[in-house]
C-alpha positions in Angstrom: -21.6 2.6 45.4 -18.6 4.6 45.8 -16.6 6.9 42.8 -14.3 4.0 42.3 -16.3 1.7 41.5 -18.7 3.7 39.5 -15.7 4.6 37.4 -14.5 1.4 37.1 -18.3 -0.3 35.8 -18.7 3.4 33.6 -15.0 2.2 32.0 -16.4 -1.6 31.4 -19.8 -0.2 30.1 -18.1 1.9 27.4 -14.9 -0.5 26.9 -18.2 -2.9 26.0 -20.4 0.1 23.9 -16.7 0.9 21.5 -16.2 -3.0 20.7 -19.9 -3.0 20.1 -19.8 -0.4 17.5 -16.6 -1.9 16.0 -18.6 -5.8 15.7 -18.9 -6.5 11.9 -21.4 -8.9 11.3 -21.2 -11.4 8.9 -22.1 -10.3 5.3 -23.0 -12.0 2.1 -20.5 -13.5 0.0 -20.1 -12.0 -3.3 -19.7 -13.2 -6.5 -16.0 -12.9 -7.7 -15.7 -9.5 -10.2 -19.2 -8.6 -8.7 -18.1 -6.6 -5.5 -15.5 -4.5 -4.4 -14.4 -3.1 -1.2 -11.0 -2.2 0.7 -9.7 -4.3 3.6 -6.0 -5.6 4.7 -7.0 -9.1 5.1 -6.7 -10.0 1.5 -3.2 -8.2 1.5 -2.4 -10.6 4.2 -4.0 -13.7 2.2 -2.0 -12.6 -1.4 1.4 -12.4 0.9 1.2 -15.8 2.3 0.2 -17.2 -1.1 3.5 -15.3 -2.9 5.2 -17.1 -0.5 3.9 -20.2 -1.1 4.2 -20.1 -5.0 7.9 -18.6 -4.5 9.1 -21.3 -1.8 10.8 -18.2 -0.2 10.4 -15.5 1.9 8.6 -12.4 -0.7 11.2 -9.8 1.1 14.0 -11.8 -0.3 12.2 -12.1 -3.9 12.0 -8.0 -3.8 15.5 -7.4 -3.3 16.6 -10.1 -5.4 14.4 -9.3 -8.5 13.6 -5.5 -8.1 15.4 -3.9 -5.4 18.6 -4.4 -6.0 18.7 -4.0 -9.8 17.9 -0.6 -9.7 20.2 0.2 -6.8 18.6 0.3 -3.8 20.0 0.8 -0.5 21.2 -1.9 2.0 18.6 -0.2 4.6 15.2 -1.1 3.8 13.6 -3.5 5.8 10.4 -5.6 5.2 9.3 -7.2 9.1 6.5 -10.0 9.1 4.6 -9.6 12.0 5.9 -12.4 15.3 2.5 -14.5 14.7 3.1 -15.4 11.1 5.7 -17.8 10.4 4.5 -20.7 8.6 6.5 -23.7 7.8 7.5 -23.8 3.6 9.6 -26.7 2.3 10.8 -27.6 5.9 11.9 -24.1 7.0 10.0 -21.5 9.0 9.7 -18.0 7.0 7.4 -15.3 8.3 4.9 -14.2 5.9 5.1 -10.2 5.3 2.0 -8.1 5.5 1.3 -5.1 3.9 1.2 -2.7 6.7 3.2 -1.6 9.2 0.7 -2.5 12.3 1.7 -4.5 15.1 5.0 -4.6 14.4 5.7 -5.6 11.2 5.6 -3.9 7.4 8.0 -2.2 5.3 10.7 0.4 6.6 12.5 2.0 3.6 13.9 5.7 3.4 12.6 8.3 0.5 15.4 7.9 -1.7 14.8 3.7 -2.2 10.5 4.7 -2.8 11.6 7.3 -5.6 13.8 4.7 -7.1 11.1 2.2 -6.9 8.7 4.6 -7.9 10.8 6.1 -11.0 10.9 2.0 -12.2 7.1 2.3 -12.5 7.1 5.6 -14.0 9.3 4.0 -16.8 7.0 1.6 -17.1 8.9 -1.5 -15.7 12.5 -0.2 -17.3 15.5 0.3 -14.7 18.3 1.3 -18.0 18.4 -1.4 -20.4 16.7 -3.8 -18.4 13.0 -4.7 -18.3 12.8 -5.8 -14.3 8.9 -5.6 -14.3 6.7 -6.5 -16.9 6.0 -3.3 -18.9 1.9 -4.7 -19.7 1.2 -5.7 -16.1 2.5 -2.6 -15.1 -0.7 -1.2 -17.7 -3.0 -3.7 -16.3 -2.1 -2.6 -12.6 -3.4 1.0 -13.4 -6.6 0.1 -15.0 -10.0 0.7 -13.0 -12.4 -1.8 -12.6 -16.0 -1.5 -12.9 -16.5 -1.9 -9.4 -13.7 0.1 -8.2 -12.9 2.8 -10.0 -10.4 4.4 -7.7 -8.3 1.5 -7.3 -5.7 -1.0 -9.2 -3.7 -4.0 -8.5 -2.9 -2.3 -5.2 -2.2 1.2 -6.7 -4.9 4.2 -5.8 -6.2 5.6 -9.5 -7.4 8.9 -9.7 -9.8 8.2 -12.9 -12.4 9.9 -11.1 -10.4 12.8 -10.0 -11.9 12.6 -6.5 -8.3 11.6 -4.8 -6.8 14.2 -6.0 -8.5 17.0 -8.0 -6.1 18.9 -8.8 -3.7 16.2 -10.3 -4.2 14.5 -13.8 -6.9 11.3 -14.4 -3.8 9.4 -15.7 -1.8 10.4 -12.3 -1.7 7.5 -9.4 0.0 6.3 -6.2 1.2 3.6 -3.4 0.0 5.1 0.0 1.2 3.4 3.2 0.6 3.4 6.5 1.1 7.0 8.0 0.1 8.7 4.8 3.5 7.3 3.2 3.4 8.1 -0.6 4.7 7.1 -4.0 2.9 9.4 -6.3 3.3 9.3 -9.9 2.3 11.5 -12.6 3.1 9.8 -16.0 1.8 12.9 -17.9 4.4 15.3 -16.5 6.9 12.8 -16.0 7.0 13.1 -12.2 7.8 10.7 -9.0 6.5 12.6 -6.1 7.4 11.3 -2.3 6.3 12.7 0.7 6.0 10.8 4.1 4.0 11.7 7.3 1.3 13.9 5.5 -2.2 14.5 6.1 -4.3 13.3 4.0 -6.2 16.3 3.1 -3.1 17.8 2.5 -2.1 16.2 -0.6 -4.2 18.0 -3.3 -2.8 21.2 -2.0 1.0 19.6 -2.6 0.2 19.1 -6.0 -1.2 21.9 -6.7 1.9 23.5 -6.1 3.9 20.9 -7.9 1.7 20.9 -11.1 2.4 24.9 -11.0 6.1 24.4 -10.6 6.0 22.3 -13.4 3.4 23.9 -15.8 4.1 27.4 -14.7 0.5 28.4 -14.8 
């Protein structure tokens, strides 16, 4: 067998091994409250049925409802991937996702996430307005039994394993990329830093709880 040809069946042997290793096989359906683990698909599932409930695409209920009442730039952009338009009340709308994979997800600049983040800091309040509930803004941020480290789509900290050198109470949105809206409600702080390792974080706020605390 010549080098060609052994290279080419030693590519298909491993392109077969690495899809081997990434085969999930089916699991055991668990009870609802009883189970907890961290995957995109339900993201996915929760977008498409906002969109259903709404009758209209979720991007245009964000800038309507929250975006532009607290002033948000023109720029942002929220892409649903090419494969998932559905057909709502007679008219195709692509259903967002909550990634930026495969072409679609949110594109926004630092200044729009600090304003977004600075609304959840205040606990829903953009001025005199209330734009987001202040007590599901609570409930968001309250562990579960099952997952301790995570909200209604927000990253907790109760533990202090995400971050040990930031407060229990502290929490954050963290996008593809390591993209971050971190929020410490005990020092008053919106932090956001994009393109980060992870690792790297702690570190950050070490310095920023030292800036801020002096010690």
């Amino acid at each position: 067998m010549g080098r060609q040809h052994v290279g080419q069946e030693f590519g298909l042997r491993r392109a077969r091994t690495v899809r081997a290793r990434r085969e999930r096989k089916p699991r055991a359906i668990q009870e609802p409250g009883a189970f907890y683990e961290y995957n995109d698909v339900r993201i996915n599932r929760f977008s498409l049925s906002l969109l259903r409930l709404f009758g209209r695409g979720v991007p245009d209920v964000l800038k309507e409802s929250v975006m532009d009442p607290i002033g948000a730039s023109k720029d942002w952009k929220w892409i649903p991937y090419g494969n998932s338009i559905v057909e709502v009340n007679g008219k195709q709308i692509g259903s967002v996702s909550g990634g930026t994979r495969w072409g679609g997800g949110l594109w926004i600049n630092s200044e729009d996430l600090a304003r977004f983040g600075l609304l959840i800091l205040n606990e829903g309040r953009w001025g005199k307005r209330q734009v987001v509930a202040q007590q599901w803004l609570k409930d968001a941020v309250q562990p579960s039994e099952h997952g301790p480290d995570y909200g209604y789509l927000w990253w907790l900290n109760t533990k202090k394993k995400q971050w040990p050198s930031a407060p229990a109470s502290s929490f954050a949105a963290l996008g593809n990329g390591s993209n971050t809206i971190w929020i410490d409600p005990e020092h008053d702080i919106v932090f956001v830093w994009h393109w980060h390792e992870n690792r790297a974080m702690d570190g950050m706020i070490q310095r920023l709880m030292a800036a801020v605390t002096g010690e």
